[in-house]
C-alpha positions in Angstrom: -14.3 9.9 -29.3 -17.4 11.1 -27.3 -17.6 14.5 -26.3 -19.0 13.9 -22.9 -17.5 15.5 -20.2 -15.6 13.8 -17.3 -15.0 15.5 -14.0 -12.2 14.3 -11.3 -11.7 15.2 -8.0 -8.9 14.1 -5.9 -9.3 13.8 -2.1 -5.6 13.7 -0.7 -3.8 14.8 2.1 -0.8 17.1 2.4 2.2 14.6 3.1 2.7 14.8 6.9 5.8 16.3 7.9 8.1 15.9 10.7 7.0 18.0 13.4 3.4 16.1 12.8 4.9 13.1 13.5 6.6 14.7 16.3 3.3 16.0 17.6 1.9 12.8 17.2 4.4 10.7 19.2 4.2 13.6 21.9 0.6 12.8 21.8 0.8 9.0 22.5 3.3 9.2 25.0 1.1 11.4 27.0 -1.2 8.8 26.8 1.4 6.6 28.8 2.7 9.6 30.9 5.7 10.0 29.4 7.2 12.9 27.7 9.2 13.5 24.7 12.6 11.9 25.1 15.9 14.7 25.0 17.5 14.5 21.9 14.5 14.2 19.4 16.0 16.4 17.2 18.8 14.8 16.6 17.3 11.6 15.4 16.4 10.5 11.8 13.4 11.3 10.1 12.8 6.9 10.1 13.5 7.0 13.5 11.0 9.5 14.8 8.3 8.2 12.6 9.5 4.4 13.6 9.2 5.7 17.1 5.8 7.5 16.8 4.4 4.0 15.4 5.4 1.8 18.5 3.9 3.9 20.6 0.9 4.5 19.2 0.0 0.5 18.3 0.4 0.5 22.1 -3.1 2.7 22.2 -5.1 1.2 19.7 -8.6 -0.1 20.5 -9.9 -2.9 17.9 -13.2 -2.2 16.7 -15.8 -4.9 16.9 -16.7 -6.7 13.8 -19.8 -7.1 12.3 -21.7 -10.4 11.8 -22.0 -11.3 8.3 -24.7 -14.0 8.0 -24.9 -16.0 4.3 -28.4 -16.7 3.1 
């Protein structure tokens, strides 16, 4: 074995927990004018984060993609 030293770092996020994803659906609705529907509470973890993601495809902008030229 060689007794050179090998360093790691890890770059991760914290796991994103409900009230972020309720945040972030209150965030794209706003976007559309809406507001939080009543209720959220009482739905499912899947169902909020489901939720969050339809609305916030609906606010994506595509970026433009490069040219890539082949010699």
């Amino acid at each position: 074995m060689s007794d050179e030293v090998v360093s790691v770092e890890s770059h991760t996020e914290k796991p994103r927990t409900r009230e972020d994803h309720v945040r972030q659906w209150e965030a794209a609705l706003a976007k559309s004018g809406k507001k939080l529907p009543d209720g959220v509470e009482e739905l499912t973890d899947q169902e909020v984060f489901s939720a969050m993601w339809s609305e916030l495809k609906k606010h994506v902008t595509p970026e433009e993609q490069p040219t890539v030229f082949a010699n």
